[in-house]
Structures are given as C-alpha cells and as structure tokens.
MARMI-139378 format. One record per residue (C-alpha): x, y, z; residue in one letter. Coordinates in steps of 0.05 Angstrom, whole numbers, padded with zeros to 5 digits, always signed. Layout:
N
XYZA/...
//
This chain:
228
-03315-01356-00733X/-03279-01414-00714X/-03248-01424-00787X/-03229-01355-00789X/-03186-01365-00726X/-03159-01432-00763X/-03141-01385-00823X/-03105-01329-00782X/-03064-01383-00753X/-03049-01419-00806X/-03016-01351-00841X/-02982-01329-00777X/-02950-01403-00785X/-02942-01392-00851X/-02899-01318-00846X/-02862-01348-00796X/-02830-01402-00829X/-02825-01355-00886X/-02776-01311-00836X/-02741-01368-00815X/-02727-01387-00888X/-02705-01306-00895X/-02662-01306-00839X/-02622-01375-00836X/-02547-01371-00854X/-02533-01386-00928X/-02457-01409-00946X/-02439-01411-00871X/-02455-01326-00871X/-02479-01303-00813X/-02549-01292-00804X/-02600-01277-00758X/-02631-01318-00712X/-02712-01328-00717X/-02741-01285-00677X/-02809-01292-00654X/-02859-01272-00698X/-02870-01196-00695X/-02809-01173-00654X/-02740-01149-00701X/-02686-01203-00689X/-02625-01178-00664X/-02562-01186-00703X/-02513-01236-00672X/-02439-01208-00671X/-02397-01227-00723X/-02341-01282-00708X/-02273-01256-00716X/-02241-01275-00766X/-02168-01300-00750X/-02125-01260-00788X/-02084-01285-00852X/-02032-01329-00838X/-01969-01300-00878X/-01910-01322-00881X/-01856-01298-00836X/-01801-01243-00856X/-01749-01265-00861X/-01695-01225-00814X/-01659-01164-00844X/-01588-01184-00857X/-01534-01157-00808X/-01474-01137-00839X/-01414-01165-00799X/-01381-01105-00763X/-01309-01120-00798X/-01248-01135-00745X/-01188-01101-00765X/-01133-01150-00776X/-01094-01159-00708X/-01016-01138-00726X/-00966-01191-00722X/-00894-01164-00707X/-00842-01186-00752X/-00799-01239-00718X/-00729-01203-00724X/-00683-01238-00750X/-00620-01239-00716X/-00564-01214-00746X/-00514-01263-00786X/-00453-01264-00729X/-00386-01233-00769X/-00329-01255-00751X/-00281-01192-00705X/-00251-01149-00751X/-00177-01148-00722X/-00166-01091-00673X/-00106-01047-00690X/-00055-01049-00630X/-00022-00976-00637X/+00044-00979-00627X/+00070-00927-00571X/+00115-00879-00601X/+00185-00909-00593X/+00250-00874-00576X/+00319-00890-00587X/+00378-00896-00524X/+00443-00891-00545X/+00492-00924-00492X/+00560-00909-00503X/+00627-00933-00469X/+00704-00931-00482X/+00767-00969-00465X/+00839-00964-00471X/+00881-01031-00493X/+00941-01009-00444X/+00971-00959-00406X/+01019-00894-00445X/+01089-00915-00441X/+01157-00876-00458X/+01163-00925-00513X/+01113-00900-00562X/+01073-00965-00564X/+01008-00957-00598X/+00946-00943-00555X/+00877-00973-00579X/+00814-00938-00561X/+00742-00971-00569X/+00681-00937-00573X/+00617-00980-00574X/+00549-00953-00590X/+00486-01004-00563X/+00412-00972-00587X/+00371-00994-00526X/+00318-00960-00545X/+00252-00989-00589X/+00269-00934-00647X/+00329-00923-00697X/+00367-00868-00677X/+00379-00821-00731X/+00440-00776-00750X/+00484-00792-00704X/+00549-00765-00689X/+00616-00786-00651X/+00670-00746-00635X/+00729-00757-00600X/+00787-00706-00589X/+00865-00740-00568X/+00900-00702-00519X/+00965-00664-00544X/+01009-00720-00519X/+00976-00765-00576X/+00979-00772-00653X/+00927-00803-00689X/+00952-00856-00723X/+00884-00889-00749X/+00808-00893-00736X/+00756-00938-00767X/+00691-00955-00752X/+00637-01011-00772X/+00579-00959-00795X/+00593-00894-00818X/+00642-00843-00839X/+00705-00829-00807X/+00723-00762-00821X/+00800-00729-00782X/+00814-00666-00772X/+00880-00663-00736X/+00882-00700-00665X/+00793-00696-00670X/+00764-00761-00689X/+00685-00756-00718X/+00648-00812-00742X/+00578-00794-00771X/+00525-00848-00773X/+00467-00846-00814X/+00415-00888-00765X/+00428-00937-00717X/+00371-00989-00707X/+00346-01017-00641X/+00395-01060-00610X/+00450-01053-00655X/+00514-01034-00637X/+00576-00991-00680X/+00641-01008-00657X/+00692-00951-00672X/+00771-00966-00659X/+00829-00903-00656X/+00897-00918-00645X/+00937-00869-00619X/+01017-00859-00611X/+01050-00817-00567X/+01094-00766-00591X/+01133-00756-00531X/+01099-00679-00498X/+01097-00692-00429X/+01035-00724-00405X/+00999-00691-00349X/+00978-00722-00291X/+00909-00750-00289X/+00894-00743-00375X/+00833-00780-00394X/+00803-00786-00459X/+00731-00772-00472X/+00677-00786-00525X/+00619-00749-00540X/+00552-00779-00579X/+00503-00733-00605X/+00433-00749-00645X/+00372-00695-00648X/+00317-00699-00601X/+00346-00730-00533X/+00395-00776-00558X/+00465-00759-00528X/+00514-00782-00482X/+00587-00783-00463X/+00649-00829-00442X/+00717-00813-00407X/+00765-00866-00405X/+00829-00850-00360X/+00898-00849-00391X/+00948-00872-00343X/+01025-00859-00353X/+01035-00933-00328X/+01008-00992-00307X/+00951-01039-00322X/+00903-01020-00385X/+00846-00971-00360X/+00766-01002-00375X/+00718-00953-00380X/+00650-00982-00343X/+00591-00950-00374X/+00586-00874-00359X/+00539-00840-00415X/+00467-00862-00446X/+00424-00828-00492X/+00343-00829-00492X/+00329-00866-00424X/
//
C-alpha cells in the first residue's frame, strides 16, 4: 500500500511538470500560467501591442491664395511748358476826321489886287479817308484866276472850284490855294466865302471865311470837322 501511494505521487508529479512544460511561453508568446494540477488555467490577457510606428505624412501642400498685383498710378508727367503763342491785339475799327479851315491873304480892294484863299485838310482821325471831295463856289464879285492843290484833281467849272482826292491818310494834310480877282460887281455887304468837304460815311465838314471890302486880311479859325 504504501508504494502504491509513492507511485500515484510520483505520476501526479510527473503530469504536472509535464503541464508546466505544455504551458510555458515559447518565443516570448503568451502562454498560460501553471495551474494547479486538475483545475483549467485561465488565459492571461494579451499585452497590447503598441501600434506600428509609421512615419508621419507629410502635410498636404497649400496652394498660395494669389494677391492680385496692387496698381501703381502712372506718375504724370507734366507737360513740356511752351512758350505764349502771341495774342492778337484787334485793332478797333478806325475812322477818319477831316478838319478843314480857310483864310483869305487880304482884304477886296477897288484895285483888283489878287485875293489868295487856303484851304487845309488835317485827317485826325486813325483811318484814311476815302473819296474825298472839295468844293468851293466864288461869289459873283470874283473871277477865278487859278486853283491848285497838293493831292488831287482840280477840276473848274466857272466861278466853282472842286478838288477830288482819292484818300487822305491819318494825319496828313492837302493844302489847296485859289486866287481870285475882282471884276469890279459891287460887293455886298457882309460876303463870305465858304468851303464844303465831303467823304462817304460821316466824313464832312465846312468853312466860311469873311470877305471884307477893306481892311486887315480875314483868318478863318477852325469852323468844320469831319468824323469826330
């Protein structure tokens, strides 16, 4: 009896270690730990595994958002500085004055001197006087004896002196001479002599130069203008 008891232990020794051998870890696996002989070891829990180490992604590329080129104003350019252009000055419409006056060289006398009349023309105006005309009628007690005149033409008809000028500029002056003689009529009292100047547009005027029967010469101030 007593080496039957030996025996039984021995193979309950003997299984055991064989479960020990069945259930230890091979390769660093998990196993089982030994359990006591005749109860069903209980699995031990896994050990978690870290998980792969992998290399990071790398980050998506952002496309840059684009910046629309900020506009640069042209720099104006200032403009090359001409030199003034000359400014016409008008010239105000000009218009001729015709100033006329007459003398006598000396007085009428019985003796049947010679009697000189002068007619000046003066253009006081800023334009030339155009066409103009001078006439001059002797009273009945006079004969024409000559008339001449520094522009112009002279042109008689019986005692009526006319002298026609063509233009007369600004500021010149026509001087126009008549002699007279007289013929021995009886001379009223108060006779005068008178020119008359006539252009067209406004130019015109008159002079009256007293004939006396005696005494000094008569001067004829100036009486008549033309055109202002």
């Amino acid at each position: 009896m007593k080496s039957g008891a030996i025996l039984r232990a021995t193979l309950v020794m003997s299984l055991a270690l064989l479960a020990l051998v069945a259930f230890a870890p091979t390769n660093g696996s998990p196993g089982y730990a030994a359990a006591p002989f005749g109860l069903t070891p209980s699995p031990e829990p896994p050990t978690p595994k870290p998980p792969p180490t992998q290399p990071p992604e790398p980050p998506t590329p952002i496309p840059p958002t684009p910046v629309p080129p900020t506009p640069i104003p042209p720099t104006p350019i200032p403009p090359t500085p001409r030199p003034p252009e000359p400014t016409a000055i008008p010239t105000p419409a000009g218009a001729p004055g015709i100033v006329v006056s007459k003398t006598a060289s000396r007085y009428v006398s019985a003796g049947g001197e010679l009697v000189e009349f002068r007619i000046t023309l003066t253009n006081t105006g800023n334009a030339v006087a155009t066409n103009v005309q001078v006439t001059d009628q002797l009273p009945a007690f006079l004969d024409l004896v000559s008339a001449e005149t520094t522009k112009g033409v002279v042109i008689v008809e019986g005692r009526t002196v006319r002298v026609v000028i063509d233009a007369v500029a600004p500021g010149e002056v026509v001087t126009i001479i008549i002699r007279a003689r007289p013929n021995g009529q009886p001379q009223p009292p108060g006779a005068i002599n008178t020119v008359i100047v006539t252009a067209p547009g406004p130019v015109g005027g008159s002079a009256t130069v007293p004939i006396p029967a005696g005494g000094a010469p008569p001067v004829l101030p100036v009486t008549g203008s033309a055109g202002g």
